[in-house]
C-alpha positions as protocol buffer text, in pm:
chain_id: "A"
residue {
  index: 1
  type: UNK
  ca { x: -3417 y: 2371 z: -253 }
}
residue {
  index: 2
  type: UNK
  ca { x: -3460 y: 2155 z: -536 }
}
residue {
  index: 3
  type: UNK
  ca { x: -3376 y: 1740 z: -568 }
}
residue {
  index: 4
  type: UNK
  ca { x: -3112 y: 1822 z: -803 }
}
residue {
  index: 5
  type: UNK
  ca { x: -2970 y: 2068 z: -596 }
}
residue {
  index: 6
  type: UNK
  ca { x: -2987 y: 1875 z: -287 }
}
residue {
  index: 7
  type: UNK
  ca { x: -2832 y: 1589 z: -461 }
}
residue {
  index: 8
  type: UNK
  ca { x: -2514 y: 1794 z: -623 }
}
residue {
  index: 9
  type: UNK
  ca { x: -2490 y: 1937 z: -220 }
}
residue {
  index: 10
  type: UNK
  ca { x: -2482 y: 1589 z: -76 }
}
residue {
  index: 11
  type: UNK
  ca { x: -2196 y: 1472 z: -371 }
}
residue {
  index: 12
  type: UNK
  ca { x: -2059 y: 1742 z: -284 }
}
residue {
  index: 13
  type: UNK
  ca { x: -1999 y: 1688 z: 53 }
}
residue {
  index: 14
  type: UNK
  ca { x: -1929 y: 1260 z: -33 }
}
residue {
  index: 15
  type: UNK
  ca { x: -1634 y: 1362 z: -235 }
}
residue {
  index: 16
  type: UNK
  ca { x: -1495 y: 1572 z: 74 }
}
residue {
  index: 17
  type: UNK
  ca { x: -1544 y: 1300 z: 330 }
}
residue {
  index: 18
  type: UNK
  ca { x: -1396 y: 1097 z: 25 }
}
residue {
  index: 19
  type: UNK
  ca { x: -1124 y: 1297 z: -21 }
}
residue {
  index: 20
  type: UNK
  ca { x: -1045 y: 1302 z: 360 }
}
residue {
  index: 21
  type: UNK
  ca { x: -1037 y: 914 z: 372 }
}
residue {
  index: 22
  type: UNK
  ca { x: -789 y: 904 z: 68 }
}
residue {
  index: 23
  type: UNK
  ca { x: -528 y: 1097 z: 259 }
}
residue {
  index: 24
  type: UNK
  ca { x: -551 y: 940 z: 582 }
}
residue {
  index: 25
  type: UNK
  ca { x: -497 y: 595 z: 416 }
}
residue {
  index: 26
  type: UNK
  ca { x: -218 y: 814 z: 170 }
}
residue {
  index: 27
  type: UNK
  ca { x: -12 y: 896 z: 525 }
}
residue {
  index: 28
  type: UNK
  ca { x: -41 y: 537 z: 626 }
}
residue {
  index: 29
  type: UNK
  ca { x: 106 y: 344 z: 355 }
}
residue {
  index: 30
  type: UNK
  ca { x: 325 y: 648 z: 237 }
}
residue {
  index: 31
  type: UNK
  ca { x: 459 y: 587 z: 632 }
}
residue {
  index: 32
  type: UNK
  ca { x: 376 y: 971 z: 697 }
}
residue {
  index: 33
  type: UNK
  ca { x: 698 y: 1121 z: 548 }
}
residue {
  index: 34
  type: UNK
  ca { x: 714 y: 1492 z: 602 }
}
residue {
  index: 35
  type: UNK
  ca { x: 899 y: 1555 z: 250 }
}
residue {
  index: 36
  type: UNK
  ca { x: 573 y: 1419 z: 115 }
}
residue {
  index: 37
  type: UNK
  ca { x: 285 y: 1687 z: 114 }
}
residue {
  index: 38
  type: UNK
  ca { x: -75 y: 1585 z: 215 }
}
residue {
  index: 39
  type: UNK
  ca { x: -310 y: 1459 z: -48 }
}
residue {
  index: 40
  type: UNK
  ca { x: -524 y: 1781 z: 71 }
}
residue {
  index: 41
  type: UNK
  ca { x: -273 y: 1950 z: -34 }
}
residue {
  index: 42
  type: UNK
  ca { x: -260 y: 1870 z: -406 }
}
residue {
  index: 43
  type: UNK
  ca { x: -415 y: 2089 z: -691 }
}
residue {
  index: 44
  type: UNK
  ca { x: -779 y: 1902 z: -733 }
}
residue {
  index: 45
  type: UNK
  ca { x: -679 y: 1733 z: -1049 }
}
residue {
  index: 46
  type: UNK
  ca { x: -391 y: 1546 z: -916 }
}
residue {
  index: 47
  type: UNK
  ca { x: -621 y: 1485 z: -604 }
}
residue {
  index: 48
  type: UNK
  ca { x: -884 y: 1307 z: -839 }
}
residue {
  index: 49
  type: UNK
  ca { x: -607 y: 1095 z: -1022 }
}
residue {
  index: 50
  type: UNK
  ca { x: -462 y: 953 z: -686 }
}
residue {
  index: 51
  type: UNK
  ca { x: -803 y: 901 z: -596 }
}
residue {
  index: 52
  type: UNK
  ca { x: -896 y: 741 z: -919 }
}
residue {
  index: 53
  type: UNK
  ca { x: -525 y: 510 z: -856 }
}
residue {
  index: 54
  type: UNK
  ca { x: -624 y: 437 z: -464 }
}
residue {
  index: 55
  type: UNK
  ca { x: -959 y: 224 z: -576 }
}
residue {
  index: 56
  type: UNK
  ca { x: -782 y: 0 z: -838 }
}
residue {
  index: 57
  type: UNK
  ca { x: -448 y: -34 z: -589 }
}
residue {
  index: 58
  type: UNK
  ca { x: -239 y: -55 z: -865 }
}
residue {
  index: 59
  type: UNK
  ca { x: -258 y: 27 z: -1254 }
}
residue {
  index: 60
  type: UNK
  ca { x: -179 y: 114 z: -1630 }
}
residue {
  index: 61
  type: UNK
  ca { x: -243 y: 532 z: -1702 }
}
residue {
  index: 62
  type: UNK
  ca { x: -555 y: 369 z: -1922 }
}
residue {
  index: 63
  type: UNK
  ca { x: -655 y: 153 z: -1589 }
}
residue {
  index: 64
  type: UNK
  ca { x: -672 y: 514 z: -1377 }
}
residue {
  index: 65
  type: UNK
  ca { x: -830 y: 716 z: -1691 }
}
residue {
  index: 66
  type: UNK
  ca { x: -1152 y: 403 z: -1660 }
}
residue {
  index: 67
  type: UNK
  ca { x: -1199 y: 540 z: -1298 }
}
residue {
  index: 68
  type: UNK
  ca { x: -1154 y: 909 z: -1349 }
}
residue {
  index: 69
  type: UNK
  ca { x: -1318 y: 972 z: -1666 }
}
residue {
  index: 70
  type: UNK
  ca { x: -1031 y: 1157 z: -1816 }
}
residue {
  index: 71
  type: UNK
  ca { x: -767 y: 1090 z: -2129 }
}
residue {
  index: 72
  type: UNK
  ca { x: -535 y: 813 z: -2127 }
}
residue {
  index: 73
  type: UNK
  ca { x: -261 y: 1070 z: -2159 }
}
residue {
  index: 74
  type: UNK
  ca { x: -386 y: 1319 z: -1874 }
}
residue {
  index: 75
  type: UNK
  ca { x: -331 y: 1014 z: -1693 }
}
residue {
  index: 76
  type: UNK
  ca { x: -42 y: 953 z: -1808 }
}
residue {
  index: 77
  type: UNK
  ca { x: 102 y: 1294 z: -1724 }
}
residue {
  index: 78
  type: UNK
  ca { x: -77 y: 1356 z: -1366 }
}
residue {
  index: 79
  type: UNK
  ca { x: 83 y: 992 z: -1230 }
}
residue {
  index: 80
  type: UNK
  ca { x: 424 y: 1076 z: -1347 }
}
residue {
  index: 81
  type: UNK
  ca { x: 371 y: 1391 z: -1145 }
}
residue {
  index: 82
  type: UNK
  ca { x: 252 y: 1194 z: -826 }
}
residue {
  index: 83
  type: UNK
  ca { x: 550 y: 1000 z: -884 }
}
residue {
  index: 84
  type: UNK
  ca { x: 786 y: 1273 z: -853 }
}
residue {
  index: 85
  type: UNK
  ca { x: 605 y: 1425 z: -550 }
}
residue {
  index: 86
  type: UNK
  ca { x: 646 y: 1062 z: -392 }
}
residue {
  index: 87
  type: UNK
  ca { x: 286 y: 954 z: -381 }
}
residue {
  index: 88
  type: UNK
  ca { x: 311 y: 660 z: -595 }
}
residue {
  index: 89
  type: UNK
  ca { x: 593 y: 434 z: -733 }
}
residue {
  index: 90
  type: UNK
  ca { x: 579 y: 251 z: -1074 }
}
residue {
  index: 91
  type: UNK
  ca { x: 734 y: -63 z: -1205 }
}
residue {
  index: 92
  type: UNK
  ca { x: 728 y: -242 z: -1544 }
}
residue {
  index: 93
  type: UNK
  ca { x: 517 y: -449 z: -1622 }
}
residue {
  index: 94
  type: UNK
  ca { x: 630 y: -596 z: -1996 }
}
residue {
  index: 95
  type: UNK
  ca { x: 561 y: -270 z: -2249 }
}
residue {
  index: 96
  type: UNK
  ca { x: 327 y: -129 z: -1955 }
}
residue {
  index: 97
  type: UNK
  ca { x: 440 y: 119 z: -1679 }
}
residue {
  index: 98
  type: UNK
  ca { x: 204 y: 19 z: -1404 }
}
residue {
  index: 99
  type: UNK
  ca { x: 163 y: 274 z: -1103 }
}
residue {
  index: 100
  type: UNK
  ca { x: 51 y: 193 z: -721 }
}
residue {
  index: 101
  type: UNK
  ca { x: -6 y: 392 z: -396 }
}
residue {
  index: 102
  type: UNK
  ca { x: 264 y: 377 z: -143 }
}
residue {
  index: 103
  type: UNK
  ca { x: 608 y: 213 z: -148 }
}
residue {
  index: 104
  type: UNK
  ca { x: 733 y: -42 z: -404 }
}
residue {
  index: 105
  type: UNK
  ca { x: 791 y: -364 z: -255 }
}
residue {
  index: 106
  type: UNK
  ca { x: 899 y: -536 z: -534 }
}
residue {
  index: 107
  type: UNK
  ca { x: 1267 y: -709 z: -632 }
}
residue {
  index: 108
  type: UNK
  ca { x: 1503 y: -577 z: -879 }
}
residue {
  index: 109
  type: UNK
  ca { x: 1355 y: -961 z: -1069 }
}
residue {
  index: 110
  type: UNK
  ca { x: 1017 y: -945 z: -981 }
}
residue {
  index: 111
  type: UNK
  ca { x: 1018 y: -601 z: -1204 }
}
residue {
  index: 112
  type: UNK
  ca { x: 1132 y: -768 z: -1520 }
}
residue {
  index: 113
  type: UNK
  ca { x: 829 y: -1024 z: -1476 }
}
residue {
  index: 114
  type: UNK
  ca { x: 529 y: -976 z: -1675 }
}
């Protein structure tokens, strides 16, 4: 086996130890709903973008499109999907809809801050 092959085997196996992590820590500060699927669950590419939202805690589309690599927009369209599903919750922040893991915690007047 080549180094290069040995290496994409090992990321390989990071990202699924990775991806393992993510959910457990989903369940825990989602408060392990049953209406809410598993993280495991998810197609990959809403996987990566909850993923990509779990490191940065909370964030812009743009912020979450720095960590994954992908269009602003993609971004854009895979967190309002998460939202939906009940993964993540968004508030306003001025012009910015900012997006974070878990439940909101925030006032009715601490959403109208900047």
């Amino acid at each position: 086996m080549s180094l290069e092959e040995t290496l994409k085997r090992i990321e390989r196996k990071l990202e699924k130890i990775e991806t393992e992590i993510v959910q457990m820590r989903l369940h825990l500060l989602a408060g392990n709903t049953t209406e809410t699927p598993s993280l495991i669950e998810l197609p990959d590419h809403l996987r990566k973008t909850a993923m990509g939202l779990l490191k940065i805690k909370e964030g812009t589309a743009r912020d979450v499109s720095m960590n994954t690599r992908r269009a602003r927009a993609v971004e854009s369209g895979y967190l309002n999907q998460l939202e939906r599903q009940g993964f993540v919750t968004s508030f306003r922040r001025g012009r910015n809809k900012v997006f974070s893991i878990g439940s909101d915690q925030r006032t009715k007047g601490d959403l109208k801050q900047p």
